[in-house]
C-alpha positions as CSV (number, residue, x, y, z in Angstrom):
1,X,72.2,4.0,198.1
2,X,75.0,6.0,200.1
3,X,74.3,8.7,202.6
4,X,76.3,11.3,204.2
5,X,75.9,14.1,206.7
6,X,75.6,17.9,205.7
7,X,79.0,19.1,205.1
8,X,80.6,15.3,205.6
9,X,82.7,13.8,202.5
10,X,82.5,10.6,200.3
11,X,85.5,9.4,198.1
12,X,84.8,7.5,194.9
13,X,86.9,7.0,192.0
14,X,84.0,8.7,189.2
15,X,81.0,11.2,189.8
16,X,78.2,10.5,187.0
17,X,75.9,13.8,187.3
18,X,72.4,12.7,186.5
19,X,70.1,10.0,186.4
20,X,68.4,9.9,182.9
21,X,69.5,7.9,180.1
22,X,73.0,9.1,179.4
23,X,73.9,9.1,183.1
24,X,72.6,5.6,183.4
25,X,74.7,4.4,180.7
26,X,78.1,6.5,182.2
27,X,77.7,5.3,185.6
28,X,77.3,1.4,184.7
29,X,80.1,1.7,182.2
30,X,82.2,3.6,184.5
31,X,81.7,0.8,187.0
32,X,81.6,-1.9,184.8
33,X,85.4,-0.7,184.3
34,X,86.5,-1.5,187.8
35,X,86.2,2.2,188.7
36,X,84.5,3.2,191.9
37,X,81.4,5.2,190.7
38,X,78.9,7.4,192.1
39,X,75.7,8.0,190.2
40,X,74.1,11.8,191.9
41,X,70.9,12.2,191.1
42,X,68.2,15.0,192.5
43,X,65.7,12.0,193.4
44,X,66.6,8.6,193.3
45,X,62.7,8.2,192.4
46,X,63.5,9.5,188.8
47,X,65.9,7.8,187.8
48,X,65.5,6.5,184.6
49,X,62.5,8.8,184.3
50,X,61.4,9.3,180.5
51,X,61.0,13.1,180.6
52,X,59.5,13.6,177.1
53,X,58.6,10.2,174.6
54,X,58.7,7.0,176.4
55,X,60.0,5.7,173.3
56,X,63.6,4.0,172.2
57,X,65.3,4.3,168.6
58,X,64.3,4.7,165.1
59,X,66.5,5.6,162.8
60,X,69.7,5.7,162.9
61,X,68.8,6.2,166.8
62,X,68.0,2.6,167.0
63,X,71.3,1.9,165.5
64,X,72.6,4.1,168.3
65,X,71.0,2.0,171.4
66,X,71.8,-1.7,169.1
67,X,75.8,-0.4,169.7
68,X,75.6,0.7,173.0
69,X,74.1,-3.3,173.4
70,X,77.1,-4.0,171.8
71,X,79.4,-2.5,174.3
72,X,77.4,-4.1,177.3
73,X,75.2,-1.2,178.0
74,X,71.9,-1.0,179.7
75,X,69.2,0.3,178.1
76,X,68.4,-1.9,175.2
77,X,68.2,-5.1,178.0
78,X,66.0,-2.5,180.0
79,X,63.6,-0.9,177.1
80,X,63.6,-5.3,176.2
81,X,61.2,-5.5,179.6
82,X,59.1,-2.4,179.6
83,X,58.6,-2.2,175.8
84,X,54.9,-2.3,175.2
85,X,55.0,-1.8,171.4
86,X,58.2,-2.8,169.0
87,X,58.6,-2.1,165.3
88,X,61.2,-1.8,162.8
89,X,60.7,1.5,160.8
90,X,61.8,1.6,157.0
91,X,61.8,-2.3,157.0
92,X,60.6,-2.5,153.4
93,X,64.3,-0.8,152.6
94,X,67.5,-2.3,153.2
95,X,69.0,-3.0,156.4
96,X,71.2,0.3,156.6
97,X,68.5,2.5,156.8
98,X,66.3,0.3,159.0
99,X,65.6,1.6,162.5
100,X,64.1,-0.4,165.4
101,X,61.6,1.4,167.8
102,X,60.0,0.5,170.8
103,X,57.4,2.4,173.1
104,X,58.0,1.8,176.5
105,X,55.5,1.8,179.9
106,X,57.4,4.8,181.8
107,X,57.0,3.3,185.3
108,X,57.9,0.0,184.3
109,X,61.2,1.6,182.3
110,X,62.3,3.5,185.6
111,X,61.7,0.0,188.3
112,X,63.9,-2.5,185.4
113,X,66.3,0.5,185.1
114,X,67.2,0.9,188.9
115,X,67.2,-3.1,189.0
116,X,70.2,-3.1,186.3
117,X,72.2,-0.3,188.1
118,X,71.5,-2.2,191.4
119,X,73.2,-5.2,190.0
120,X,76.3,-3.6,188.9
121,X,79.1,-3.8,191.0
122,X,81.2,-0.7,192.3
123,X,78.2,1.4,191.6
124,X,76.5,3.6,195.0
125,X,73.9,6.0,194.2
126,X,73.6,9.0,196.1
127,X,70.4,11.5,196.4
128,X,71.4,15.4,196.4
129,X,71.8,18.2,194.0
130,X,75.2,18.8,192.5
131,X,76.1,22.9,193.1
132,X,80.2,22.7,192.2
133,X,83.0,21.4,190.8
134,X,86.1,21.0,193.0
135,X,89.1,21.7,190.6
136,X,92.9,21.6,192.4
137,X,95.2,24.4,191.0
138,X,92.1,26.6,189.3
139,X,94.5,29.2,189.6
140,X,96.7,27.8,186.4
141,X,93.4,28.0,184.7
142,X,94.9,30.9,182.6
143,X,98.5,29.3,182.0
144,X,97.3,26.4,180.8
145,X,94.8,27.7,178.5
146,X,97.5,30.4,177.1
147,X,100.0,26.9,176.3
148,X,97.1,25.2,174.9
149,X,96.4,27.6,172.4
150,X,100.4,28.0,171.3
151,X,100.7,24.1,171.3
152,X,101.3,22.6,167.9
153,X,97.9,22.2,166.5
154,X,96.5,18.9,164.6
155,X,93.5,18.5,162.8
156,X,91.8,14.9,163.3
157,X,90.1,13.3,160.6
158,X,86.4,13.8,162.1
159,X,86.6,17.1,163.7
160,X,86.1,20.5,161.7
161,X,88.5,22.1,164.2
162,X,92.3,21.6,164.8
163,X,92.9,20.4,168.3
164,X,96.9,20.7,170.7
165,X,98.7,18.1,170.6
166,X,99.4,19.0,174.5
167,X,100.4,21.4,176.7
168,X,104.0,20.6,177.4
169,X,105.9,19.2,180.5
170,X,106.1,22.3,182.7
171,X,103.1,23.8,182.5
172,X,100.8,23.5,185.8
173,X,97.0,22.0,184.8
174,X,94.0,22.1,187.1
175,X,92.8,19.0,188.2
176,X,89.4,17.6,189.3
177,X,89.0,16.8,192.5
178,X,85.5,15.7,192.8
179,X,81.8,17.5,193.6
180,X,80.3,19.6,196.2
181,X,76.5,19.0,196.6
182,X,73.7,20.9,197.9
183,X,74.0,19.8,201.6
184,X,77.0,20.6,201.6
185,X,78.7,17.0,201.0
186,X,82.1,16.9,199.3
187,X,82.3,14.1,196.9
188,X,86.0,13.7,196.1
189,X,86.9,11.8,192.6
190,X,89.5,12.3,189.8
191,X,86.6,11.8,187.4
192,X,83.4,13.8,187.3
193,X,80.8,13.0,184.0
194,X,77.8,16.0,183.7
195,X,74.8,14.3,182.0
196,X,72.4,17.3,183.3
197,X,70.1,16.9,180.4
198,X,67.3,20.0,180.5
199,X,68.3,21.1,184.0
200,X,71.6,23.1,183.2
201,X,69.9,26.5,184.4
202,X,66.8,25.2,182.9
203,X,64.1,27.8,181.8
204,X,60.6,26.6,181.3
205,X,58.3,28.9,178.5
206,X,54.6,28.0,178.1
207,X,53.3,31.0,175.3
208,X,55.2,34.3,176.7
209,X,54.8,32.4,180.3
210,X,58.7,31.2,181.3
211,X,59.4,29.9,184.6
212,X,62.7,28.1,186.2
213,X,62.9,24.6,186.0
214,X,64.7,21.6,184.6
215,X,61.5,19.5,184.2
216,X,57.9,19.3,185.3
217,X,57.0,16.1,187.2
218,X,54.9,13.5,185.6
219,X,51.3,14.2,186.0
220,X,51.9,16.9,188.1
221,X,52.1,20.6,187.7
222,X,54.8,21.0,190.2
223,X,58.6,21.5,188.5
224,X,61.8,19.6,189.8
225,X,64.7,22.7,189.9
226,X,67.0,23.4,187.2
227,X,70.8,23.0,188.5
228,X,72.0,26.7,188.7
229,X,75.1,26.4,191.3
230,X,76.3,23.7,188.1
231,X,75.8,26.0,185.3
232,X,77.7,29.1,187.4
233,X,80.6,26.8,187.9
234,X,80.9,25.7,184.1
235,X,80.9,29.9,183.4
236,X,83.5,30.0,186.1
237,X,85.7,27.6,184.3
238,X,85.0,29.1,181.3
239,X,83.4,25.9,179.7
240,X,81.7,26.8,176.2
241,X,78.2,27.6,176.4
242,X,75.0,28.0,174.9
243,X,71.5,27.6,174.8
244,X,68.9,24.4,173.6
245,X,65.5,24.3,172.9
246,X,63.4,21.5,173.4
247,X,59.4,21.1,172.9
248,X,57.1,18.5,174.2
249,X,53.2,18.2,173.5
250,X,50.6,17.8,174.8
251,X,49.5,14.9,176.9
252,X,46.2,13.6,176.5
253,X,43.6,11.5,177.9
254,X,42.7,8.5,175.6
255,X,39.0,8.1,177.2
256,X,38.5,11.0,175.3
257,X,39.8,9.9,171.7
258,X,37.6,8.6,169.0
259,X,40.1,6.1,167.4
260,X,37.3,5.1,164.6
261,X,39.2,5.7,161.5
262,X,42.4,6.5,162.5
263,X,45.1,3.9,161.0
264,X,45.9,1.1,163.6
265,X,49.8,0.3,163.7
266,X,50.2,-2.9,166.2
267,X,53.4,-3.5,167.1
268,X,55.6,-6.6,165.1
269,X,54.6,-10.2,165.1
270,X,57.0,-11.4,166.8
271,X,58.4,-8.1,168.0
272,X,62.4,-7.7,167.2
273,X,64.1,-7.3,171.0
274,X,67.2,-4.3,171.1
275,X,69.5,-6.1,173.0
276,X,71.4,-9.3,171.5
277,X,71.3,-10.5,174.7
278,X,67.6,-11.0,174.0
279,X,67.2,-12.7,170.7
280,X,66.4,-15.9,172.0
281,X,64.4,-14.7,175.0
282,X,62.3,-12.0,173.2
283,X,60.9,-9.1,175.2
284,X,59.5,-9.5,178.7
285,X,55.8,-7.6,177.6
286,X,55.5,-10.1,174.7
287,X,51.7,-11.1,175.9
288,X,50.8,-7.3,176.6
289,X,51.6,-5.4,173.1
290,X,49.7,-2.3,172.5
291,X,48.7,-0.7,169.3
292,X,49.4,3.3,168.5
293,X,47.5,5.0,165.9
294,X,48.0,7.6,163.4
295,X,46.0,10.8,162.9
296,X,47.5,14.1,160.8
297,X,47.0,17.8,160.9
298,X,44.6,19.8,158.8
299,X,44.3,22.8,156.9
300,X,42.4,24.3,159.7
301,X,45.4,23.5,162.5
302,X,47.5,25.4,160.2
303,X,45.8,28.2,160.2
304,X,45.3,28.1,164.0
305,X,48.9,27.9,164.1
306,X,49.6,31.3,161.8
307,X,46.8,33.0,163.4
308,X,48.4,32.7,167.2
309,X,52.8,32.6,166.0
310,X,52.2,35.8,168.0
311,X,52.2,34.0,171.1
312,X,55.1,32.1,170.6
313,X,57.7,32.1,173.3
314,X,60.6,34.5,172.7
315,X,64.1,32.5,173.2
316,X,67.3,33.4,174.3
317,X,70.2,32.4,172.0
318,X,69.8,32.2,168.3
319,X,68.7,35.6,167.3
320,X,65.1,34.5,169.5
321,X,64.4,31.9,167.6
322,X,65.6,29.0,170.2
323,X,68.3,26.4,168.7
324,X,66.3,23.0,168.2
325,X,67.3,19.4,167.5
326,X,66.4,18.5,163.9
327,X,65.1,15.4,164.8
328,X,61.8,16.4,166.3
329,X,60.8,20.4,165.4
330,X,58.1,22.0,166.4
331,X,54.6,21.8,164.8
332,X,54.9,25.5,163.7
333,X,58.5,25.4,162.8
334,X,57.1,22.4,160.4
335,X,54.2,24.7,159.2
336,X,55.7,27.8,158.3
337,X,58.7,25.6,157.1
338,X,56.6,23.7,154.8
339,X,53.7,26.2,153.8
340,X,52.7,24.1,150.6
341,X,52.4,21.1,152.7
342,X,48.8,20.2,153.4
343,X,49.2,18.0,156.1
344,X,51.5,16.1,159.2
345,X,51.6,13.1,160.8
346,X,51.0,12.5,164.3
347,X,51.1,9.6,166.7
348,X,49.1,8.7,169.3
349,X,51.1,6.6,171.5
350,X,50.5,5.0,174.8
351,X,52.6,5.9,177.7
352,X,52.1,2.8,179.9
353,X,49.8,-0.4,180.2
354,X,48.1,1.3,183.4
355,X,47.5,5.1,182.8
356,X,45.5,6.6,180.2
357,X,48.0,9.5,178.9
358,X,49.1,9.3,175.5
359,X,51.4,10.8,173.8
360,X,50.8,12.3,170.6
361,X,54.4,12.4,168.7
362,X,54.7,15.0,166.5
363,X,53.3,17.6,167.4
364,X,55.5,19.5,169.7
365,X,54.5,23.4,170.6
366,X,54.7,25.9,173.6
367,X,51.8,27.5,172.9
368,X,48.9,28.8,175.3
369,X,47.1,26.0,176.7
370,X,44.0,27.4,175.0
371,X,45.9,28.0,171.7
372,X,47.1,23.9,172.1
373,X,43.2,22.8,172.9
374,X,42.0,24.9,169.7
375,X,44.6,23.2,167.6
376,X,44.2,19.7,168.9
377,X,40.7,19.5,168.5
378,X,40.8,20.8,164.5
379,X,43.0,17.2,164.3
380,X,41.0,13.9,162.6
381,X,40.1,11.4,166.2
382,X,40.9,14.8,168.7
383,X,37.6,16.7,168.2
384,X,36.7,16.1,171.7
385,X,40.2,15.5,173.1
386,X,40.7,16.7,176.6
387,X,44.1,17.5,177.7
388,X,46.0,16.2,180.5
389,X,48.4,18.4,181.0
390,X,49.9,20.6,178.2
391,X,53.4,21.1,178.2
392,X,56.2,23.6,177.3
């Protein structure tokens, strides 16, 4: 790690703006290039933190991490020694819809994680907030966009809108210059990557509760801050934007589970590793496997869930409604989506080989607290479920 006074100055060749996955993955590539790279992260503690499902892949997700392998990235090798359960989904199809999956131990995940970036060459990490982005020539902001948008226009073969082709010889752009952090430290670089995940002005909605943050700590009902000085600049520069919704459920204590009739699902025998680099070696947690188990809703968690829509969070963006990803709704968005269905999955999964939080997948909510106990316990193995934390 790198240090600086308040209001001294560091020079790199590329800023990486976030520790989580995608940040992870930018700064080592970045630096596997030869480039002089500087990975800024809040806390070094979390980097590589899990904020939601310590879990890797799937499909068509597990496809995703097996290329990034491919191109000498970091987390399949990682998730290869803190995977604690490993299947291939779908494997009774063919191979192109097949999707490996692994459910990793989170602390384990975050120590093999800082171990790969510390190996990398050319990489420093660097413990502050990022508050702005120091552009040279802002003022041409306006020129430049004005040529861009008279340029002659293509349209490439993947993109659903036309893009210039350039903005000619004599017209002045702004250039980055690097990052100015929250102590005051001026990170010059001519390359500056934003992997912020939930902290780009971050807003935090429990029920019709909603607080700032970009995440809560793990096991903790404290918040880390959501990066507003970041999210300012971006408007400055006039940087499309919008806003993402994201839900998270429930954590609960697995002392308080009755896993008697709920279906066992161990992991593979032998478990399939992500990373090529692996294949001979296996994974590191080979002795240790865990099993998850499968529970599903009922008629009477549905009917919690209409009685109480009342006390749903109220979103900005999207007429209220909150813009989702696809791949993982909401257990009411699934309910009133599906009114005819009787019944949803959910998986109980670990969250490490020394804690007793587990995550049940699938059922993702910001209601009350006392609205998510009332629906949890109306769940097949939850009746007397106690909750560890619920979550936004």
């Amino acid at each position: 790690m790198v240090t600086a006074p308040p209001g001294g100055s560091l020079s790199v060749d590329v800023v990486v703006i976030g520790g989580g996955h995608a940040g992870c993955e930018a700064a080592a590539a970045a630096a596997r290039a030869g480039a002089r790279t500087l990975l800024l992260t809040q806390h070094v503690a979390t980097i590589g933190e899990m904020s939601c499902n310590p879990s890797f892949g799937g499909v068509g997700k597990g496809t995703l991490v097996r290329e990034i392998d491919a191109m000498d990235g970091v987390m399949g090798r990682v998730v290869d020694n803190a995977g604690i359960q490993f299947r291939v989904l779908n494997r009774s199809k063919g191979p192109a819809v097949q999707g490996p999956r692994a459910q990793a131990d989170r602390d384990l995940y975050k120590v093999y994680m800082r171990q790969a970036l510390g190996a990398i060459p050319n990489l420093c990490v660097f413990e502050d907030s990022a508050e702005d982005v120091m552009v040279e020539g802002e003022s041409w902001a306006e020129e430049a966009r004005k040529a861009s948008d008279a340029a002659v226009r293509v349209i490439g073969a993947y993109a659903h809108v036309s893009k210039p082709t350039g903005h000619g010889t004599q017209v002045r752009v702004p250039q980055i210059a690097g990052v100015v952090t929250g102590s005051g430290v001026h990170i010059h670089a001519k390359k500056v990557v934003i992997t912020t995940g939930t902290f780009l002005r971050g807003m935090v909605h429990i029920g019709k509760d909603k607080y700032p943050a970009g995440r809560h700590q793990r096991d903790s009902a404290d918040v880390e801050p959501p990066s507003v000085g970041l999210a300012k600049t971006l408007e400055r520069l006039q940087f499309p934007m919008s806003r993402l919704t994201t839900g998270t459920p429930p954590r609960l204590d697995t002392r308080s589970i009755n896993y008697d009739g709920l279906e066992v699902q161990p992991s593979d025998d032998p478990p399939v590793p992500f990373s090529y680099l692996n294949d001979e070696r296996g994974v590191l947690q080979r002795d240790r496997l865990v099993c998850c188990h499968m529970t599903f809703t009922t008629k009477a968690t549905h009917d919690v869930i209409n009685a109480h829509r009342h006390l749903l969070p109220s979103f900005l963006g999207n007429e209220g409604k909150g813009q989702g990803p696809r791949y993982c709704p909401a257990i009411e968005k699934k309910v009133i989506r599906f009114p005819d269905k009787e019944s949803h999955h959910i998986w109980l999964e670990p969250e490490g080989l020394t804690t007793n939080t587990v995550y049940p997948n699938g059922i993702n909510t910001a209601f009350p607290p006392e609205v998510q106990l009332t629906m949890l316990r109306t769940i097949p193995g939850l009746e007397h479920v106690d909750m560890v934390r619920c979550e936004p």
